[in-house]
N, C-alpha and C positions, 0 to 999 in steps of 0.2 A: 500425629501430625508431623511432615516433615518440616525440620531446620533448614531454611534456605539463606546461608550465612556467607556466600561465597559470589560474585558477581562478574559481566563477563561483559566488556566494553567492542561494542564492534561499532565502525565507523562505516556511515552509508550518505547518499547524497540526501538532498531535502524530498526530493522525489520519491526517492527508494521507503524513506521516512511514511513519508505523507501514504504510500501507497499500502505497504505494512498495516498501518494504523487504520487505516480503512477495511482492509480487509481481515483485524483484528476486531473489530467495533461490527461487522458485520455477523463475525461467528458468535457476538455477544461475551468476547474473551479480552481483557489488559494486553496490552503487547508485549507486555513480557510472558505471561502467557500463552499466546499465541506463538511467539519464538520458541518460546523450548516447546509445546506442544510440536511445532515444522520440524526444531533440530532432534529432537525424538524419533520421529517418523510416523509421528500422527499429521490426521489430514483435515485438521476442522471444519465439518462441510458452510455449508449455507452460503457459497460463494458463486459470481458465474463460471460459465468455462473457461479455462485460460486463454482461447483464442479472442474472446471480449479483451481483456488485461493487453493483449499483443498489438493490437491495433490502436488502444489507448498509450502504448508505450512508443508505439512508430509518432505516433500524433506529437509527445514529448519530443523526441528525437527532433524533426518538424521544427519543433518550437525552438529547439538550442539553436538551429542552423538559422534562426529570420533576425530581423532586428530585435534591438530590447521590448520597443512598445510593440512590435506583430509577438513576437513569443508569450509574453505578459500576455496577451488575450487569447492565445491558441491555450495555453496553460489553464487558464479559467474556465475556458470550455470542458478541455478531457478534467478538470477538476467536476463542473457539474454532473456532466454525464457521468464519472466513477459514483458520484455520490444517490443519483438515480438509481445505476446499477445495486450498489451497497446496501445504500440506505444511509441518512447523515440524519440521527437521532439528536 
């Protein structure tokens, strides 16, 4: 078994977060797992196409540019819809 005794802080937005972790929980993998499986250069399947993920990210973007309360709800939505896509176990 390896010793994993060594740790590696990366800073990401709440999004970036939130999005990771979904598509970490979809491969059925911890995100830290999931992480070094990507910075590896493995490719954990069971996820959609990334053109799904591109349009959900425009939708984000969308959301930073409106007010707080229209963003808050554009947010909730590409939230639902990722977790349709995913799957929210």
């Amino acid at each position: 078994m390896r010793k994993r005794s060594v740790g590696i802080n990366v800073r990401v937005s709440v999004t970036e977060k939130r999005k990771m972790t979904l598509m970490a929980k979809r491969c059925g993998l911890s995100l830290s797992e999931y992480l070094r499986q990507r910075a590896l250069g493995y490719e954990p399947g069971g996820h959609p196409p990334k053109e799904v993920f591109d349009v959900l990210d425009k939708l984000d973007e969308i959301a930073e540019n409106c007010s707080a309360r229209e963003g808050v709800a554009i947010n909730a939505q590409t939230d639902r819809m990722r977790d349709l896509l995913i799957g929210s176990n």
